[in-house]
C-alpha positions as CSV (number, residue, x, y, z in Angstrom):
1,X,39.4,-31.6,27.9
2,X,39.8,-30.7,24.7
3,X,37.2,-32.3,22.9
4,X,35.2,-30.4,25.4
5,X,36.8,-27.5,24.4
6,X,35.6,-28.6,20.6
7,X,32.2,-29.2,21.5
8,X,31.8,-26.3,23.2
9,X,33.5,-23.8,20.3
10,X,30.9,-25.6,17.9
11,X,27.9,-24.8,19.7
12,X,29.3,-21.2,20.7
13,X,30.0,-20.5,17.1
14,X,26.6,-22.0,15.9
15,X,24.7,-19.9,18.5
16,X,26.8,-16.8,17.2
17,X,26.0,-17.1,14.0
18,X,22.4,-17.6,13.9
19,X,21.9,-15.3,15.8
20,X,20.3,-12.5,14.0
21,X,19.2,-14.8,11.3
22,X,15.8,-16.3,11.7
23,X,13.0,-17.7,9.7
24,X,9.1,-18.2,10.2
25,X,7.7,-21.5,8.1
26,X,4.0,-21.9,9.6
27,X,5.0,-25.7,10.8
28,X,3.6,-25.0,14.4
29,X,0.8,-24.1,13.3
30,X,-2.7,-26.1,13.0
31,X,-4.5,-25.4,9.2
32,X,-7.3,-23.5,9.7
33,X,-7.1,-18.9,10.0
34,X,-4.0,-18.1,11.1
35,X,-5.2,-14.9,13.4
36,X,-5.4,-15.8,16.9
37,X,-2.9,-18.3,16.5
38,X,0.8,-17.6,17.6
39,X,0.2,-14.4,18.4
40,X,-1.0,-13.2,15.1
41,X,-3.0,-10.1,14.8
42,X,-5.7,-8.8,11.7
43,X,-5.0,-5.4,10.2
44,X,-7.4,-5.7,7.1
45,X,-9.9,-8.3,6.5
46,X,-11.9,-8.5,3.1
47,X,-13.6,-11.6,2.2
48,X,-12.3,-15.2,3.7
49,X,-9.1,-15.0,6.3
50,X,-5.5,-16.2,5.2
51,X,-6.0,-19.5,6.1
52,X,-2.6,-22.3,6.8
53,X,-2.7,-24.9,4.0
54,X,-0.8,-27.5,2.9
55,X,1.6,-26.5,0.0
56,X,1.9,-28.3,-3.6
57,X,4.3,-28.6,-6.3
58,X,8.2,-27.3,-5.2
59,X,6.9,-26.4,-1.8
60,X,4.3,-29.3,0.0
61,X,4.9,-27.9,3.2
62,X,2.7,-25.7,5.3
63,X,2.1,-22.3,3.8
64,X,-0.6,-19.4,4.0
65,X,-2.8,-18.3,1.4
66,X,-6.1,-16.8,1.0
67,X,-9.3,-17.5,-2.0
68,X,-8.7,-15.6,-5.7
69,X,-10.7,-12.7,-4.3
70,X,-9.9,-12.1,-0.6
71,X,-7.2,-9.6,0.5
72,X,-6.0,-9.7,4.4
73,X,-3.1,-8.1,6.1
74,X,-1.6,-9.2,9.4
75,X,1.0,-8.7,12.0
76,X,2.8,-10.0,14.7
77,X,5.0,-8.9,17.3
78,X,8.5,-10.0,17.8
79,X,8.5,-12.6,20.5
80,X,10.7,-15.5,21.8
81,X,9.5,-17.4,18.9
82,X,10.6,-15.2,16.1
83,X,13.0,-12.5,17.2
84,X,16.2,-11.4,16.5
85,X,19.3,-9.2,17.5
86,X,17.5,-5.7,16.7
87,X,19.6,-3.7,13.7
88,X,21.2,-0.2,14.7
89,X,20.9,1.2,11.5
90,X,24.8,0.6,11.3
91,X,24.0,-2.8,9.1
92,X,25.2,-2.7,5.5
93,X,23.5,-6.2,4.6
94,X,20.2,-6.1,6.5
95,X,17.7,-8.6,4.7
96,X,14.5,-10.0,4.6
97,X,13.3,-13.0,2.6
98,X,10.3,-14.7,1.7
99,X,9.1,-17.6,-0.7
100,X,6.3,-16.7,-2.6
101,X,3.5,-18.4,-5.1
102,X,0.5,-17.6,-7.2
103,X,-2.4,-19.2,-9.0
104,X,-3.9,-16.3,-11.1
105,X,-3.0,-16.1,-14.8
106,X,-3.4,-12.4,-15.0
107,X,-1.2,-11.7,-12.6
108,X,-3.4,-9.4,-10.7
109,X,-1.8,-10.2,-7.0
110,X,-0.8,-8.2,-4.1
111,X,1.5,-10.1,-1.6
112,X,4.2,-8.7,0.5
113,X,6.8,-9.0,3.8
114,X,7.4,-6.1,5.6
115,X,9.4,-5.3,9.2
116,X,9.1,-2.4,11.2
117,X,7.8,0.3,14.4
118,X,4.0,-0.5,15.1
119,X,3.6,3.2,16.8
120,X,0.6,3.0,18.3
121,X,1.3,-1.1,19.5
122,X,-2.2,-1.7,17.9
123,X,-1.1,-4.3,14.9
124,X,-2.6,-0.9,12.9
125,X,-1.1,0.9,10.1
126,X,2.4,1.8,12.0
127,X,3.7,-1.4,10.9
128,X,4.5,0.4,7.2
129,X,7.1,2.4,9.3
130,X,10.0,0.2,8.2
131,X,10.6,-1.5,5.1
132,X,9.6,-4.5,3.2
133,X,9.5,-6.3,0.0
134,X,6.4,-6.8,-2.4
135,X,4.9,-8.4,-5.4
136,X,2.1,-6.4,-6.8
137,X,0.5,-6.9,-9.9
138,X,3.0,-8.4,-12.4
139,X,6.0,-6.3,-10.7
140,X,8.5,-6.5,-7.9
141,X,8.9,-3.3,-5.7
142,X,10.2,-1.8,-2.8
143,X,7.9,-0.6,0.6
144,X,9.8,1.9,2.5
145,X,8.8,4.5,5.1
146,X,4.5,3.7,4.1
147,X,4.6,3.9,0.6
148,X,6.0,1.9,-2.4
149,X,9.5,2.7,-4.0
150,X,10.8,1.7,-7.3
151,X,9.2,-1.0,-9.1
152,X,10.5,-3.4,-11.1
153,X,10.0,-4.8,-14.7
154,X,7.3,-7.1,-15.4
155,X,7.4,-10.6,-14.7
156,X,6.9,-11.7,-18.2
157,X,9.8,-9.2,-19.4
158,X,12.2,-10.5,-16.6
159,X,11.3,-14.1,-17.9
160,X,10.4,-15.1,-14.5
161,X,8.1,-17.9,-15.0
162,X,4.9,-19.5,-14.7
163,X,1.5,-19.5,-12.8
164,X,2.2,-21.9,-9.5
165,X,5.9,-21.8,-9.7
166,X,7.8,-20.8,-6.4
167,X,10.1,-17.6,-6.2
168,X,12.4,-16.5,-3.1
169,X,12.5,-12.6,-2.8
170,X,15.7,-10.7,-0.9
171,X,16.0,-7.2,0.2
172,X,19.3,-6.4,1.3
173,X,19.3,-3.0,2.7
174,X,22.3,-0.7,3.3
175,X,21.2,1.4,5.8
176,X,24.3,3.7,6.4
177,X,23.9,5.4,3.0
178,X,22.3,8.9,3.6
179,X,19.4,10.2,4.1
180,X,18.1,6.9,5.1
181,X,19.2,3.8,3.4
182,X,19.3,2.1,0.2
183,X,18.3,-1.4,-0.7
184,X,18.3,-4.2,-3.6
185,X,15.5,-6.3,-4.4
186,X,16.4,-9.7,-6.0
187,X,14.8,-13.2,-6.6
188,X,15.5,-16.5,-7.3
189,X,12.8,-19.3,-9.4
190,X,12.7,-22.3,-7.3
191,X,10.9,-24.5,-9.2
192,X,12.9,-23.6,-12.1
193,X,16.0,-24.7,-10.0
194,X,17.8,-21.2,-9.7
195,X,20.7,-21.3,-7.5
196,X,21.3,-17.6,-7.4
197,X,19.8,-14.2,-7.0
198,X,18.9,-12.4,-9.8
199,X,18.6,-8.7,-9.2
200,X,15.5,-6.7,-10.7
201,X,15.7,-3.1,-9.0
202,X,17.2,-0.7,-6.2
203,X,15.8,1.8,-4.6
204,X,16.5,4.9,-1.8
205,X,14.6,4.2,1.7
206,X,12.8,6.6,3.7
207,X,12.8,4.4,6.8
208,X,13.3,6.9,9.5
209,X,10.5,9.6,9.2
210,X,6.9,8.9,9.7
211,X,3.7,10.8,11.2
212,X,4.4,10.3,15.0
213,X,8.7,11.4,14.5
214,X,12.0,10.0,13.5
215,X,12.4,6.4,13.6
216,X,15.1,4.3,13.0
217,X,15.9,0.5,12.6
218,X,16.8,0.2,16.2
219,X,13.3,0.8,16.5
220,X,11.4,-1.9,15.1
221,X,9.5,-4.6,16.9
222,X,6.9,-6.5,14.6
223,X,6.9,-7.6,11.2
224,X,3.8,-8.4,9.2
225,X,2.4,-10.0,6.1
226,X,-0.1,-9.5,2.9
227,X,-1.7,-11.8,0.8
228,X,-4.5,-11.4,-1.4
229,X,-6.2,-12.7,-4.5
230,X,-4.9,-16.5,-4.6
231,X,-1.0,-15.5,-3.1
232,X,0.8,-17.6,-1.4
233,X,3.8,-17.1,1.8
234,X,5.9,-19.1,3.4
235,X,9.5,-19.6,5.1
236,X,9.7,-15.8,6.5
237,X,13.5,-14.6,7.2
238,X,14.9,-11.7,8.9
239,X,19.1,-11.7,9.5
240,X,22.1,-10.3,8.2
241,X,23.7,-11.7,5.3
242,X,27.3,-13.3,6.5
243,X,30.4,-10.9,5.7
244,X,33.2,-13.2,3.8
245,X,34.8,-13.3,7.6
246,X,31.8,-15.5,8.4
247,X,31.5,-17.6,6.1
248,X,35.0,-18.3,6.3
249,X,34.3,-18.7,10.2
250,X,31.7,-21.2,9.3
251,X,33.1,-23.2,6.9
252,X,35.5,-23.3,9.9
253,X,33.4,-24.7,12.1
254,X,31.9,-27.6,9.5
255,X,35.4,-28.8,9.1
256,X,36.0,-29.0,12.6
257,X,33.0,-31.0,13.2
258,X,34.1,-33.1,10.1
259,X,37.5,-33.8,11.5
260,X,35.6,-34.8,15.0
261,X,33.4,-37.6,12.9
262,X,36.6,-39.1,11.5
263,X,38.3,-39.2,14.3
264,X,35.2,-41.2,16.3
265,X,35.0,-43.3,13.4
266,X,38.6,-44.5,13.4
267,X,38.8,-44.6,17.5
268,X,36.0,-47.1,17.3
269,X,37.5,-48.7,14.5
């Protein structure tokens, strides 16, 4: 009975605290265009499609990508195989994360994550009513309520690296502090080895107001993606980051299940 017990307080805590933390990688997915697979919708289309690839160099698994001179934006709704609990604009850590690449030397790229309300349920233009993370020529900004916020420094003065290496982007967003939210952008270099977040720029959100009325995190239903001029995306996140309460809880729950090993171990033993 009470290694049932233990057993089933694992998997309760595990379900718990994934809950509202999920990621998108591409790995279901066949190469080839990625609209009209997975439910995957086109918003805007010049020159070839975003196309699933294989990866190289610090990530070699499945990513999307389109030529040095093609530019597409596309969305997808929250389903059963990317959802989440929805926020209620009570979160003080709301984040989204993506991995992100490049293979032009001027630096002349446009990629971005963004989650939010598509108002009209068309994959169209509503999709900007939310917030979302981008890399647009040189600099890291902030999307909120349409537009772009803040932008950062350049990449070469933030000493961010090369052409091809691999970056992680967060935006942790706050949204109890009035009108309507404030986030921080930050990034890690991955194939320089970075461990940590290194914070470039905040910025005020306008997440609530757009042309059809007030909208508010509770709201949100689809997330979507841009990539043009030789970007590359992968490993798409949407969550909460874990309060010190969790993380306590979960380093917990690995020590329980540590204890359960060594105890097997020295039964059979």
């Amino acid at each position: 009975m009470k290694r049932t017990f233990t057993s089933l307080f694992l998997v309760f805590c595990a379900a718990h605290l994934g809950a509202q933390n999920l990621a998108y990688d591409f790995e279901s997915l066949q190469p080839g265009a990625l609209v009209g697979q997975d439910g995957w919708r086109n918003q805007l289309l010049i020159g070839n499609p975003a196309s699933i690839v294989t990866g190289n160099g610090t990530n070699a698994t499945k990513i999307l990508t389109v030529g040095t001179d093609d530019t597409q934006e596309v969305g997808r709704d929250y389903d059963l195989n990317f959802t989440f609990i929805p926020f209620s604009g009570t979160e003080t850590q709301a984040y989204l994360q993506f991995d992100f690449s490049w293979d032009r030397p001027d630096d002349w790229n446009y990629l971005g994550f963004r989650i939010g309300k598509d108002v009209n349920h068309d994959g169209g233009p509503g999709i900007y009513e939310g917030i979302g993370a981008r890399y647009q020529n040189g600099r890291f900004a902030v999307e909120n309520g349409g537009g772009i916020g803040t932008m950062s420094e350049t990449r070469t003065n933030l000493g961010t690296g090369s052409v091809g290496d691999w970056f992680r982007v967060r935006l942790v967003a706050d949204f109890t502090v009035d009108p309507s939210g404030f986030a921080t952008l930050s990034y890690m270099n991955l194939t320089r080895g970075d461990t940590a977040f290194n914070e470039v720029l905040s910025s005020y959100l306008f997440t609530y107001q757009n042309s059809v009325g007030a909208q508010s995190p509770a709201d949100w239903d689809m997330f979507g993606i841009s990539v043009n001029k030789g970007a590359q995306i992968d490993n798409l996140m949407i969550g909460v980051v874990p309060e010190p309460s969790t993380t306590a809880m979960l380093a917990l729950v690995s020590m329980a299940g540590l204890l359960k090993r060594n105890r097997a171990r020295h039964t059979r033993s």
